[in-house]
PyMOL CGO cylinders between C-alpha atoms (Angstrom):
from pymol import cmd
from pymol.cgo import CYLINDER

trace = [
    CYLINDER, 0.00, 0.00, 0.00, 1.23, 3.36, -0.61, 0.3, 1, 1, 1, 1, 1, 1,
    CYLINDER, 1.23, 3.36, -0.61, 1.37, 6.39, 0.97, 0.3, 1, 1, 1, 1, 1, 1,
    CYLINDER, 1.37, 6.39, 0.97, 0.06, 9.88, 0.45, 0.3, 1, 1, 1, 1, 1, 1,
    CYLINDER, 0.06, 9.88, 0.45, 0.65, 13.28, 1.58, 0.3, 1, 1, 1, 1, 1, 1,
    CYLINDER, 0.65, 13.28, 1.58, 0.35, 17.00, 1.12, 0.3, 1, 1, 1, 1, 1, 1,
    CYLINDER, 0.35, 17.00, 1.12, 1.46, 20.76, 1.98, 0.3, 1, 1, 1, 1, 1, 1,
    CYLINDER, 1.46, 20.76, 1.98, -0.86, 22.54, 4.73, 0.3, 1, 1, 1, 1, 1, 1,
    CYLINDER, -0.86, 22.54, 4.73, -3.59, 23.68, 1.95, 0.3, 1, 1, 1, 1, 1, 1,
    CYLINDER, -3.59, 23.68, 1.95, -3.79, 20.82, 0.03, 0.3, 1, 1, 1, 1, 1, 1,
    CYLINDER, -3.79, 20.82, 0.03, -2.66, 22.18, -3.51, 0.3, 1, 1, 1, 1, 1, 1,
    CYLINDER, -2.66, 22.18, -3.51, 0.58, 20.37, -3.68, 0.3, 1, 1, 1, 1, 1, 1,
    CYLINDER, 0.58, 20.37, -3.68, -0.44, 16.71, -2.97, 0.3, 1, 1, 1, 1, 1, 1,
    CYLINDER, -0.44, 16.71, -2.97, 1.18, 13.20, -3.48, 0.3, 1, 1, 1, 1, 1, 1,
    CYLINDER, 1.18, 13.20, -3.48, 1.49, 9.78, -3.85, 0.3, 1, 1, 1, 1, 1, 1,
    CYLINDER, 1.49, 9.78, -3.85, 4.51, 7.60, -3.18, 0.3, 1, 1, 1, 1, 1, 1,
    CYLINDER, 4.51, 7.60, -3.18, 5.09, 4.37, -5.06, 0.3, 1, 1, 1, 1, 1, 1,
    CYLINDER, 5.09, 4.37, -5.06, 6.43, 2.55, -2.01, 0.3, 1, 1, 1, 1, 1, 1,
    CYLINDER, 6.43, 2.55, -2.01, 5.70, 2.78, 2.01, 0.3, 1, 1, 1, 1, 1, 1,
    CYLINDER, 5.70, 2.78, 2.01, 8.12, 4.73, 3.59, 0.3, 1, 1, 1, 1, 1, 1,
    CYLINDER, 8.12, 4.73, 3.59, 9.45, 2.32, 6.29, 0.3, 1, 1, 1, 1, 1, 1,
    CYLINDER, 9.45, 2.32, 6.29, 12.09, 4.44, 8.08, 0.3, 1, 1, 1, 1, 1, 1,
    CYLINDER, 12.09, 4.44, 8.08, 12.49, 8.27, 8.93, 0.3, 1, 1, 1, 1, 1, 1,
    CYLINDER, 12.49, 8.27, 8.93, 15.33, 10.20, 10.38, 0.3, 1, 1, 1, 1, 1, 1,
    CYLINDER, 15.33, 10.20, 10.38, 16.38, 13.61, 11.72, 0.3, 1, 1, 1, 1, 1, 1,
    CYLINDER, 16.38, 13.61, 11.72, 18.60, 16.12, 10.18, 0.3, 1, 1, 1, 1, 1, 1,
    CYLINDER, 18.60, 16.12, 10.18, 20.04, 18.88, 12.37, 0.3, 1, 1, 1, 1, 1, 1,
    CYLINDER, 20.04, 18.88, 12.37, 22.11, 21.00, 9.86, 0.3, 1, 1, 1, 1, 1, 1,
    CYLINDER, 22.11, 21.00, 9.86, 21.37, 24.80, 10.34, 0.3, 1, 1, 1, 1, 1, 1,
    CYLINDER, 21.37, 24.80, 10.34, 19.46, 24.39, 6.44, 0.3, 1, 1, 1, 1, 1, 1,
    CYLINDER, 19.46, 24.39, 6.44, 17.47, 21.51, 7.48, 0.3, 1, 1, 1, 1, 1, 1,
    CYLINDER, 17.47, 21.51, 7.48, 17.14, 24.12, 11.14, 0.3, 1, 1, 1, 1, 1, 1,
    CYLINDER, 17.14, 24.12, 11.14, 15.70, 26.88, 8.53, 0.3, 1, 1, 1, 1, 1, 1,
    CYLINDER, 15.70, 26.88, 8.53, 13.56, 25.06, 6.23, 0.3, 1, 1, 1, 1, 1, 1,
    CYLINDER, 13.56, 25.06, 6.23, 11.81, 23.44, 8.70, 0.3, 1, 1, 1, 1, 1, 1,
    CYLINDER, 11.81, 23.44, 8.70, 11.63, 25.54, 11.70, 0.3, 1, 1, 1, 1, 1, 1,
    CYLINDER, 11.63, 25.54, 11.70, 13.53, 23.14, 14.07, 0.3, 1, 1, 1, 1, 1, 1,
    CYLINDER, 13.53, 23.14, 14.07, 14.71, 19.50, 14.00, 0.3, 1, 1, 1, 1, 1, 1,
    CYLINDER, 14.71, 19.50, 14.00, 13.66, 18.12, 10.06, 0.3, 1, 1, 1, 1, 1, 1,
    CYLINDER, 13.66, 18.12, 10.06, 12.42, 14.59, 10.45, 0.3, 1, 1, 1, 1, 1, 1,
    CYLINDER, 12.42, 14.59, 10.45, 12.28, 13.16, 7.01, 0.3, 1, 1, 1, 1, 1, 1,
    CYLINDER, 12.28, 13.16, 7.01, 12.17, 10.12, 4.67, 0.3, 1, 1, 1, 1, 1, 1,
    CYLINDER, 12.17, 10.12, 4.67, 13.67, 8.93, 1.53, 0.3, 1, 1, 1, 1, 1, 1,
    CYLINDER, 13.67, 8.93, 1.53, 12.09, 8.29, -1.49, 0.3, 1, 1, 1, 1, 1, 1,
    CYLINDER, 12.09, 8.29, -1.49, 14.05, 7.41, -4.63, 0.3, 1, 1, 1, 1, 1, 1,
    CYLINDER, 14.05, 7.41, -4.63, 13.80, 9.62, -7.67, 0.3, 1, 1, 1, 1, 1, 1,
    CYLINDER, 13.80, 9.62, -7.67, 10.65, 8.83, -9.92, 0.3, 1, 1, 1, 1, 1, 1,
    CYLINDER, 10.65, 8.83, -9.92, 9.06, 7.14, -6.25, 0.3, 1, 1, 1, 1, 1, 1,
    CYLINDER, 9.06, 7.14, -6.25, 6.43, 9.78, -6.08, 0.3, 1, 1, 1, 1, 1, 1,
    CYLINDER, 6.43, 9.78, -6.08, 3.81, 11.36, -8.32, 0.3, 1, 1, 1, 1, 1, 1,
    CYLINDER, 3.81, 11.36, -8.32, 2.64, 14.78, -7.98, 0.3, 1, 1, 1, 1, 1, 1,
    CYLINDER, 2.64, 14.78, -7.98, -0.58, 16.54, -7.96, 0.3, 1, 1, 1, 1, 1, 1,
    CYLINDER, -0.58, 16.54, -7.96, -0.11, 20.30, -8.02, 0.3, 1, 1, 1, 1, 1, 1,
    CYLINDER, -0.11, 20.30, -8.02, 3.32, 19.87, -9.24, 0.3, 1, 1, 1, 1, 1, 1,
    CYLINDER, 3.32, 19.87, -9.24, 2.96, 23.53, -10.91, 0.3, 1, 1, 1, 1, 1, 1,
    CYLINDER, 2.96, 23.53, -10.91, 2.79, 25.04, -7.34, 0.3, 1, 1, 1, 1, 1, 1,
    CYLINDER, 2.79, 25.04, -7.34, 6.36, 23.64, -6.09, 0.3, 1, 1, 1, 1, 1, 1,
    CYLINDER, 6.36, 23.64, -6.09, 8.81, 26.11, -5.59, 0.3, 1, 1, 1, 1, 1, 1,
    CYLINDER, 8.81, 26.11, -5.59, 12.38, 25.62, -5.67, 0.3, 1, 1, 1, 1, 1, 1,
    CYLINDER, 12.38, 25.62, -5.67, 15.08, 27.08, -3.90, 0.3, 1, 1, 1, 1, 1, 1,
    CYLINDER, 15.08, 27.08, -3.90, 18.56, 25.76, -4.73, 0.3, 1, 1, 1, 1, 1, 1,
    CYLINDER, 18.56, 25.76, -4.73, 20.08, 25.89, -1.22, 0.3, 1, 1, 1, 1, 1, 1,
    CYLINDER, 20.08, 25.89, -1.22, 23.47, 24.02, -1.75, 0.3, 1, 1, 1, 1, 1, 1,
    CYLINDER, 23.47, 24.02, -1.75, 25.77, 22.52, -4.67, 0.3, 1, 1, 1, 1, 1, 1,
    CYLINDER, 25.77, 22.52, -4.67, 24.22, 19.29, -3.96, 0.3, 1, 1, 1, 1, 1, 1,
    CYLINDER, 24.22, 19.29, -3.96, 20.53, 19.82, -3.32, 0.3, 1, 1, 1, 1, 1, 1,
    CYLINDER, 20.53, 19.82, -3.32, 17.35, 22.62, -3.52, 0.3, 1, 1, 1, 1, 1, 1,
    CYLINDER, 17.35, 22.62, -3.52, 14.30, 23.01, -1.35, 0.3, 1, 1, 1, 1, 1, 1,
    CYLINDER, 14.30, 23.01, -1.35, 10.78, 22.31, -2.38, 0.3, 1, 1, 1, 1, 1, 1,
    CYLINDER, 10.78, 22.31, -2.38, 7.71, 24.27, -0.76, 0.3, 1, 1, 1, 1, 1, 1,
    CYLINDER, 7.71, 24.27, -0.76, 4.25, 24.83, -1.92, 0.3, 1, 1, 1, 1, 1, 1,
    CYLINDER, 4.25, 24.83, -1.92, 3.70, 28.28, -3.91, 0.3, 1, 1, 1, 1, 1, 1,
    CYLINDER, 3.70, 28.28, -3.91, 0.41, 28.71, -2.14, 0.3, 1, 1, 1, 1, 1, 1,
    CYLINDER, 0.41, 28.71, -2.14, 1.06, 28.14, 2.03, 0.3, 1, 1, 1, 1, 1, 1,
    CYLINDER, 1.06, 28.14, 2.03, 4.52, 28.00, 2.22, 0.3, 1, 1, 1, 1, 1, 1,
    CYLINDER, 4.52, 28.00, 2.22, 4.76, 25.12, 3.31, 0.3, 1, 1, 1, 1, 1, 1,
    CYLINDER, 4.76, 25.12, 3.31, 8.35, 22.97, 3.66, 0.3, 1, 1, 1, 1, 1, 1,
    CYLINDER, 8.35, 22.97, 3.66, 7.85, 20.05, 1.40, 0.3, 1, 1, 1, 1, 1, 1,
    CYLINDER, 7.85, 20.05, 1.40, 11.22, 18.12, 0.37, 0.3, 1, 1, 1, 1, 1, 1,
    CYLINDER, 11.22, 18.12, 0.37, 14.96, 18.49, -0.24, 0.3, 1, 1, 1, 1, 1, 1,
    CYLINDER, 14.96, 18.49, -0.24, 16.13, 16.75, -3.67, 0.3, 1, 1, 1, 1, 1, 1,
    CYLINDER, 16.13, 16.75, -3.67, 19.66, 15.98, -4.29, 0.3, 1, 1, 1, 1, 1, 1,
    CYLINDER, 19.66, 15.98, -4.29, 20.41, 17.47, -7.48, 0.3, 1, 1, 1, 1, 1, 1,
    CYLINDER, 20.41, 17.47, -7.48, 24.54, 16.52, -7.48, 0.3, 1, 1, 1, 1, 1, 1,
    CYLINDER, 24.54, 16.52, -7.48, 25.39, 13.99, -10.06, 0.3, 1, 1, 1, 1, 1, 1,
    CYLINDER, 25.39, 13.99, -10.06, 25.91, 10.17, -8.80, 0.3, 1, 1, 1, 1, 1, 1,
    CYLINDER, 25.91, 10.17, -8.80, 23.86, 7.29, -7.71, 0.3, 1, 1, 1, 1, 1, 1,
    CYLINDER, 23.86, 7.29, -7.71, 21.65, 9.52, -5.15, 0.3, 1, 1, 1, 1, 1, 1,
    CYLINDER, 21.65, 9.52, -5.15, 20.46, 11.94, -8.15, 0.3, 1, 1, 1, 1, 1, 1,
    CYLINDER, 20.46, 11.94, -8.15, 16.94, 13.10, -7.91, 0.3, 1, 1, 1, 1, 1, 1,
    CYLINDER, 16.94, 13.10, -7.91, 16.61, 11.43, -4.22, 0.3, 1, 1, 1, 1, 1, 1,
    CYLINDER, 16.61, 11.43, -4.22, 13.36, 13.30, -2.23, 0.3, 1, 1, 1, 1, 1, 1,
    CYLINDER, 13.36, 13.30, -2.23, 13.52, 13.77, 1.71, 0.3, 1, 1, 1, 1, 1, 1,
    CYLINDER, 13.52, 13.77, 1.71, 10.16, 14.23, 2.76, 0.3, 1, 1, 1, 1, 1, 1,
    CYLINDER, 10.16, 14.23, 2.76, 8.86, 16.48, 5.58, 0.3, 1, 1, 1, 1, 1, 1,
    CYLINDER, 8.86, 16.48, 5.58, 8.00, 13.54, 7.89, 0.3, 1, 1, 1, 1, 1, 1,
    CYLINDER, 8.00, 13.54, 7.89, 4.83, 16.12, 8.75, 0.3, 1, 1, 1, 1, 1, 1,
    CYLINDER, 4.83, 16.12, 8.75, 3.41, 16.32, 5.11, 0.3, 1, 1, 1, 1, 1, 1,
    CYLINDER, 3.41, 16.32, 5.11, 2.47, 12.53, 5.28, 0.3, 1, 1, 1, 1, 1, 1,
    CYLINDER, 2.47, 12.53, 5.28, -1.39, 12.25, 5.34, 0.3, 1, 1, 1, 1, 1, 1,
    CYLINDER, -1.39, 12.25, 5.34, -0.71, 9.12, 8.06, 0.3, 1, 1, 1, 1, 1, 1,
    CYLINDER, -0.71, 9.12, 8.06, 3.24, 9.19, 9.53, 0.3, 1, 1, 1, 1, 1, 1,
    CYLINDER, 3.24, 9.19, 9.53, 2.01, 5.13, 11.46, 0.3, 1, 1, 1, 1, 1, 1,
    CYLINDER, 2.01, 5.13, 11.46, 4.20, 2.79, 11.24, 0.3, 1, 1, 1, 1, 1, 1,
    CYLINDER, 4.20, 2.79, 11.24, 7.12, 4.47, 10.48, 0.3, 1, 1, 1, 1, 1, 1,
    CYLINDER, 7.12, 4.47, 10.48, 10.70, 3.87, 12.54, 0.3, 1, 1, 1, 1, 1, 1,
    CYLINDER, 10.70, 3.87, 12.54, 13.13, 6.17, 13.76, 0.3, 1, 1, 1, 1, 1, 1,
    CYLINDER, 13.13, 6.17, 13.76, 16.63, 4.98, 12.12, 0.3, 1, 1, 1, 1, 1, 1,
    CYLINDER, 16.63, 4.98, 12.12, 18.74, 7.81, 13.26, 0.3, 1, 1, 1, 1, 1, 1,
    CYLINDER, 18.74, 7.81, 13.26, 20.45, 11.81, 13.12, 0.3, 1, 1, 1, 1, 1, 1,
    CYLINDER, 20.45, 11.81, 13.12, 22.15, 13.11, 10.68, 0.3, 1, 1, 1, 1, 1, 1,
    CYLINDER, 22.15, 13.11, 10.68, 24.65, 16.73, 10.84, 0.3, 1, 1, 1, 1, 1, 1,
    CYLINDER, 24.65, 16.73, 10.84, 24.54, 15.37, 14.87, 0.3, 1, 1, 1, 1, 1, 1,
    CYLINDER, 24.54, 15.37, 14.87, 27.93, 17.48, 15.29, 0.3, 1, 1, 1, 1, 1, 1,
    CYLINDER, 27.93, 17.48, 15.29, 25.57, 20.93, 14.63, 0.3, 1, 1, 1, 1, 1, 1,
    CYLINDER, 25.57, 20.93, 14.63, 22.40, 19.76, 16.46, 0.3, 1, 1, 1, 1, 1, 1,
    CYLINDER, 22.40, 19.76, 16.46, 21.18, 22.68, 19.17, 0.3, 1, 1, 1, 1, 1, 1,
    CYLINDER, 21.18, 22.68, 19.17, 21.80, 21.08, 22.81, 0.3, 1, 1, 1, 1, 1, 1,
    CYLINDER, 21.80, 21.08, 22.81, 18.00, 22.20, 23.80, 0.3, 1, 1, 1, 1, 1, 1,
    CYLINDER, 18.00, 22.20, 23.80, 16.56, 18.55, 22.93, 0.3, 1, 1, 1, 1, 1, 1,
    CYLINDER, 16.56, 18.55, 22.93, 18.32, 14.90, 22.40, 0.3, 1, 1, 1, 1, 1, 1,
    CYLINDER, 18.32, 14.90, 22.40, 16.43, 11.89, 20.93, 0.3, 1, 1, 1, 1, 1, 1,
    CYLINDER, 16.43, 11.89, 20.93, 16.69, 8.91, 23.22, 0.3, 1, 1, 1, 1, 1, 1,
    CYLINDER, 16.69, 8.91, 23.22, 17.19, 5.67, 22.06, 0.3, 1, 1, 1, 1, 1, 1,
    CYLINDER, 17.19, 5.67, 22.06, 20.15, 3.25, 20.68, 0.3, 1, 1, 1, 1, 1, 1,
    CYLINDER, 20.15, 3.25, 20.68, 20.26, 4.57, 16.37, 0.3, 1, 1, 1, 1, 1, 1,
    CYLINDER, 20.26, 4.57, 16.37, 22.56, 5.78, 14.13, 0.3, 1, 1, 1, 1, 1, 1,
    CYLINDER, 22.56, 5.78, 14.13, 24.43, 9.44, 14.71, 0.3, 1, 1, 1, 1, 1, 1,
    CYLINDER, 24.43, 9.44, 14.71, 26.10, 10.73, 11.82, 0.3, 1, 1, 1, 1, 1, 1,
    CYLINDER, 26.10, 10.73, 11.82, 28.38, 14.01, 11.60, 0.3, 1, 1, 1, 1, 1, 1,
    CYLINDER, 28.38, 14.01, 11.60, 28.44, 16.62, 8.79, 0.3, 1, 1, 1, 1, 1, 1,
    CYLINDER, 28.44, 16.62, 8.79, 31.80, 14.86, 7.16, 0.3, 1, 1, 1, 1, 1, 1,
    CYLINDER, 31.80, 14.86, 7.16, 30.33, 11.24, 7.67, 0.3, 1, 1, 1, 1, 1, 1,
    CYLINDER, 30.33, 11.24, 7.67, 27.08, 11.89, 6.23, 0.3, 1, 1, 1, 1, 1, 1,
    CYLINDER, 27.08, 11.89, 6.23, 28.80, 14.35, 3.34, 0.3, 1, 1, 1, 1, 1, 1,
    CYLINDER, 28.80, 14.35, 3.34, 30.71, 11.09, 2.58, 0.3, 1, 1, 1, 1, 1, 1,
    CYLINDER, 30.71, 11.09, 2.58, 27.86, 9.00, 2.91, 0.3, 1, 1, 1, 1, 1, 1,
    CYLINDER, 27.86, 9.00, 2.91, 26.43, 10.66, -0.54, 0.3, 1, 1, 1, 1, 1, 1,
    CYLINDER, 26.43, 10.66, -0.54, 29.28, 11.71, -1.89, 0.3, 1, 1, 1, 1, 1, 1,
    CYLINDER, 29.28, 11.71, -1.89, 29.51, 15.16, -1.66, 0.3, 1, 1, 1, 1, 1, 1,
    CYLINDER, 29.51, 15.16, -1.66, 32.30, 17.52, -0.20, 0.3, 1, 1, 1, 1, 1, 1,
    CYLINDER, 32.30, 17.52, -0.20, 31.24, 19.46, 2.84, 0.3, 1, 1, 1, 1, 1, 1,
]
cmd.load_cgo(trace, "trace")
């Protein structure tokens, strides 16, 4: 069964191809900005999703290696796409919060942990990746 979601008004809508099964948290300060605090995401491959509305996404290209996606209409934080060439091309991270129903999902871990605010911690035994590590994980230079 798939999974659907949309932006706070409902003009940007979608539909994945696959469940999500896993979401994380990203604590770099544009993760911080985009989303107004801690970004918990998931992964979807690119071509995973179809869009409804898909005239309304904005882009913002916020890095060599990746833009922003928001709806036109509310503003609201939709996805980060890798746009650097490589195996991870195209790759969607979800707002965790645009899912329609976020059930079922597991926490796998942080990401950018080295530049996480000390206000809050998540508990729990999962991965903890730095800025370098993760860089390196998708092969881009920090």
């Amino acid at each position: 069964m798939s999974r659907t979601g949309s932006c706070l008004c409902g003009t940007v809508s979608y539909e994945l191809d696959a469940r999500p099964e896993k979401a994380g948290a990203c604590h770099c300060g544009m993760c911080r900005k985009f989303s107004g605090g801690v970004y918990l995401a998931f992964e979807v491959p690119a071509g995973g999703v179809t869009f409804r509305g898909e005239e309304m996404i904005g882009t913002y290209t916020s890095s060599e290696w990746a833009e922003r996606c928001f709806c036109k209409t509310c503003g609201s934080s939709l996805f980060y796409r890798l746009t650097m060439e490589g195996p991870m091309h195209g790759t969607h991270h979800f707002a965790l919060g645009t899912l329609d129903d976020a059930n079922g999902i597991a926490f796998e871990g942080e990401i950018f942990i080295d530049r996480k605010p000390d206000v809050y911690d998540f508990a729990g035994d999962h991965m903890r990746m730095t800025e370098a590590e993760f860089m390196a994980s998708i092969g881009a230079a920090s």
